[in-house]
C-alpha positions in Angstrom: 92.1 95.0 91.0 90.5 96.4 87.7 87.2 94.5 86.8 87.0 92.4 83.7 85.0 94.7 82.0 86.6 97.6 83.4 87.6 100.0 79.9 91.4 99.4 81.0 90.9 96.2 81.1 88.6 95.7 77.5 91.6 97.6 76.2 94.3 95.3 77.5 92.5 92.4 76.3 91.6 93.9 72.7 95.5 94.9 72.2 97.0 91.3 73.6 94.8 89.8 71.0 95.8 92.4 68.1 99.4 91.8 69.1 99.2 88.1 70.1 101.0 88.8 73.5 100.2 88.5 76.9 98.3 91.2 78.6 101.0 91.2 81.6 102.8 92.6 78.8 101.5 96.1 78.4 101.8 96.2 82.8 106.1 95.3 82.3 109.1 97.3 82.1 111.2 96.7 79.0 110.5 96.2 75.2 108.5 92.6 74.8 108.9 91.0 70.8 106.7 89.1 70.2 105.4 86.6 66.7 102.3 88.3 65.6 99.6 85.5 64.9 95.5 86.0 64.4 94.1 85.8 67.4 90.1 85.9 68.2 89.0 89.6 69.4 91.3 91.6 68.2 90.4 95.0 66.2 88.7 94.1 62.7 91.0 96.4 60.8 91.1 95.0 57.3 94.4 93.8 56.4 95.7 92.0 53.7 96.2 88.4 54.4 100.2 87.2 53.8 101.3 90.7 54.1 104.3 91.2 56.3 103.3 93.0 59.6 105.9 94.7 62.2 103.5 96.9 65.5 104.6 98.8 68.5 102.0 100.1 71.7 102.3 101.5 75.1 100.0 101.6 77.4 102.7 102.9 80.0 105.5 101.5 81.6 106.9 99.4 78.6 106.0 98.5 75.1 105.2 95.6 72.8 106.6 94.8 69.1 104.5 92.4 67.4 105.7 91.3 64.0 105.2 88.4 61.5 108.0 86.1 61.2 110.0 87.1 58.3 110.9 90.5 60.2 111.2 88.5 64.0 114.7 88.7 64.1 115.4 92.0 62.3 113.0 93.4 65.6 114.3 91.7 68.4 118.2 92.7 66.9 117.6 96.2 66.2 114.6 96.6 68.7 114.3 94.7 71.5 116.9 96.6 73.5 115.6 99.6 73.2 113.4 101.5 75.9 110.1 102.3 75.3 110.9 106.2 74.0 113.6 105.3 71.9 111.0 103.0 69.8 108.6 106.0 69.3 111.6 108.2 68.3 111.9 109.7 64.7 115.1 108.0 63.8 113.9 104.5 64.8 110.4 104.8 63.3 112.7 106.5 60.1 114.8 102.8 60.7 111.5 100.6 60.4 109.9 102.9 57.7 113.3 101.9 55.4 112.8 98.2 56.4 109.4 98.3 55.3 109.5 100.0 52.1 110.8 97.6 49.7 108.0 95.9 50.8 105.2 98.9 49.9 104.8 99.5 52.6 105.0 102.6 55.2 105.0 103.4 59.2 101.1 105.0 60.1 101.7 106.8 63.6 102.2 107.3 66.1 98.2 107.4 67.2 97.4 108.6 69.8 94.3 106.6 71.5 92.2 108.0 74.1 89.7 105.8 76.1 85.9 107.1 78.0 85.3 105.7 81.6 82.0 106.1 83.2 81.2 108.9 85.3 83.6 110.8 83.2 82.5 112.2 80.4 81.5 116.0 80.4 78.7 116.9 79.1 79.0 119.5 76.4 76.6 122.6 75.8 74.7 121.8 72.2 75.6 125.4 70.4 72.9 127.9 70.0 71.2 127.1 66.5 72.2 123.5 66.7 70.2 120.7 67.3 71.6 117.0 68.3 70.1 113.6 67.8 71.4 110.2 68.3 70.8 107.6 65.3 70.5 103.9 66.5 72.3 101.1 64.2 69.3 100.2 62.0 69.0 104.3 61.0 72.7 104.8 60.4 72.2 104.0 56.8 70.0 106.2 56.4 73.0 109.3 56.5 74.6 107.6 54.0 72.6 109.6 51.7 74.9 112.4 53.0 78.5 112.7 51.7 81.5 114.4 53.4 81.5 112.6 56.6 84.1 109.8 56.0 86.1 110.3 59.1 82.8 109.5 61.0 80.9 107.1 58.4 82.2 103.8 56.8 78.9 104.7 54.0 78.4 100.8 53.8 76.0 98.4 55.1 78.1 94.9 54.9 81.0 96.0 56.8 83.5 94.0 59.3 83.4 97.1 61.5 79.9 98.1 61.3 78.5 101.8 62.3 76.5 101.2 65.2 75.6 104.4 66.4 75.8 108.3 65.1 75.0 111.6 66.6 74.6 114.0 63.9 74.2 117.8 64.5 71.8 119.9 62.5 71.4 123.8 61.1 67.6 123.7 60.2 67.6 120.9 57.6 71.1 120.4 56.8 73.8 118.1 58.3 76.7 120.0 59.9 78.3 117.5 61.7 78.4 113.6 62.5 80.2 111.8 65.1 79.9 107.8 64.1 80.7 104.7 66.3 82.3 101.7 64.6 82.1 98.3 66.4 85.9 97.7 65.9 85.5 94.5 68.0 82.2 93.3 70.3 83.4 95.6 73.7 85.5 98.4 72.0 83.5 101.1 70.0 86.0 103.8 67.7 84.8 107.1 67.5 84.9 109.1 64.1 84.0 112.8 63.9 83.4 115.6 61.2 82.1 118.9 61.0 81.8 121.1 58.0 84.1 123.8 57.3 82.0 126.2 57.9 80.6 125.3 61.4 84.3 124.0 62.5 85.0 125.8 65.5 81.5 126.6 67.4 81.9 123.7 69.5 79.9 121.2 68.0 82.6 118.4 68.1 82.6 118.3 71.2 78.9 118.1 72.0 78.6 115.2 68.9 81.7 113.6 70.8 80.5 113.9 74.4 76.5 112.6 73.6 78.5 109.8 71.4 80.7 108.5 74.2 77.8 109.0 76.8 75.5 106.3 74.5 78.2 104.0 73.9 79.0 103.8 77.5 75.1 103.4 78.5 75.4 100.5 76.1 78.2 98.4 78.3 81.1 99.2 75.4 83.8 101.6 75.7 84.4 104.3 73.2 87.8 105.2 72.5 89.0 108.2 70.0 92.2 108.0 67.8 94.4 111.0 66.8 97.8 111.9 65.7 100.0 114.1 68.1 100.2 117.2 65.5 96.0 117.5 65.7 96.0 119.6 68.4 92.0 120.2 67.8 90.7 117.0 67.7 93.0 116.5 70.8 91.5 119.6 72.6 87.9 118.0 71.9 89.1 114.7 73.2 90.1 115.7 76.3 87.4 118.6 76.8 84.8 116.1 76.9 86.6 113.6 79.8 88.6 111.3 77.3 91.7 110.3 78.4 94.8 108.8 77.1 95.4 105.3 77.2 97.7 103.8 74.6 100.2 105.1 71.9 100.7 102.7 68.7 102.3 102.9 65.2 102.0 100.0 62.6 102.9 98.9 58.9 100.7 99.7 56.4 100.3 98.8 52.6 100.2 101.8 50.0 101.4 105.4 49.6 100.7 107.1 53.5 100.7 110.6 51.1 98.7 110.3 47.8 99.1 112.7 45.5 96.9 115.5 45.3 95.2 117.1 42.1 96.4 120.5 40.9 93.2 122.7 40.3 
């Protein structure tokens, strides 16, 4: 039997709450629909409030669809029969993006999440030239003075998901990379990472990634790591460093998933 505060079992417990189901529900065979309600503890992702909401995760042998009641129905009709592939296959997330769309909205996923256990996370060697340190919460801030790091920084103080901890890599004075940790709820602790261009590919990722997940762990909380199945780098880093894969998800989301981009 997994411990309460096991990372299998923080994650079990963050996702029943997110998709207001059971947590014996990510352990069944089967597709499980569910009504989607707010529940306490799950992930703080901001959301607007009265927006339609349709979810899918695995965490192995089945999945859960969570949705808000005006699409109930539609899911357990043209979902709830089908096995847990089929629901993370192109032409039934192609299905839910057309339901969704009048609605301006658009299918994110699927993510891949990955999850750090203790006593399993490599350590990685710090590149030659490089130099690591970890900041605590209250110094954070402090790198928000540094811009370009927005898949590892939230770059404000008053936010639901707060940046609690940061290891930021260094070439003599200048920032070259920063791995950040958000406090997506009180237990589970997202891990965010960029490096610049020009020091991509030395291996500093992973030694940002593995010193991150090492301080979060030392902290009681469990980092996890999200990517999609097409990065195959920030998947390599994830797994080099003893992450490992715990749960696949897609959701609906408000706006345009591909903005347009200036001509220069």
């Amino acid at each position: 039997m997994q411990k309460p505060n096991s990372p299998l079992s923080v994650v079990r417990r963050v996702l029943a709450a997110g998709f207001a189901c059971d947590e014996e529900d990510f352990l069944r065979e089967g597709t499980h629909v569910v009504p989607w309600e707010g529940r306490v503890g799950r992930r703080r992702f901001p959301r607007q409030a009265g927006r339609p909401r349709l979810m899918i995760a695995t965490m192995g042998p089945g999945a859960v669809v969570s949705c808000t009641a005006d699409r109930l129905d539609w899911a357990q009709q043209h979902l709830g029969q089908l096995d847990r592939d089929e629901l993370f296959s192109l032409p039934v997330l192609a299905r839910i993006n057309d339901l969704v769309r009048p609605d301006g909205q658009f299918v994110a996923g699927p993510n891949l999440l990955y999850v750090g256990f203790p006593n399993t996370i490599f350590p990685a060697r710090c590149p030659e030239g490089i130099t690591i340190e970890l900041f605590e919460q209250d110094r954070v801030p402090s790198l928000y003075a540094h811009e370009g790091f927005r898949h590892a920084l939230h770059y404000r103080v008053h936010e639901e998901r707060p940046d609690v901890l940061a290891t930021v890599a260094c070439h003599g004075d200048r920032i070259v990379g920063i791995a950040g940790a958000s406090a997506d709820t009180v237990d589970l602790w997202q891990i965010g990472i960029e490096i610049t261009r020009e020091f991509q590919g030395r291996g500093i990722g992973k030694t940002l990634t593995s010193r991150l997940a090492e301080a979060i762990l030392n902290r009681g909380k469990v980092p996890y790591y999200a990517t999609l199945p097409s990065n195959i780098v920030s998947r390599n880093v994830a797994m080099s460093v003893g992450l490992r894969p715990c749960w696949t998800e897609v959701g609906t989301f408000d706006g345009n998933p591909f903005p347009p981009i200036s001509a220069v």
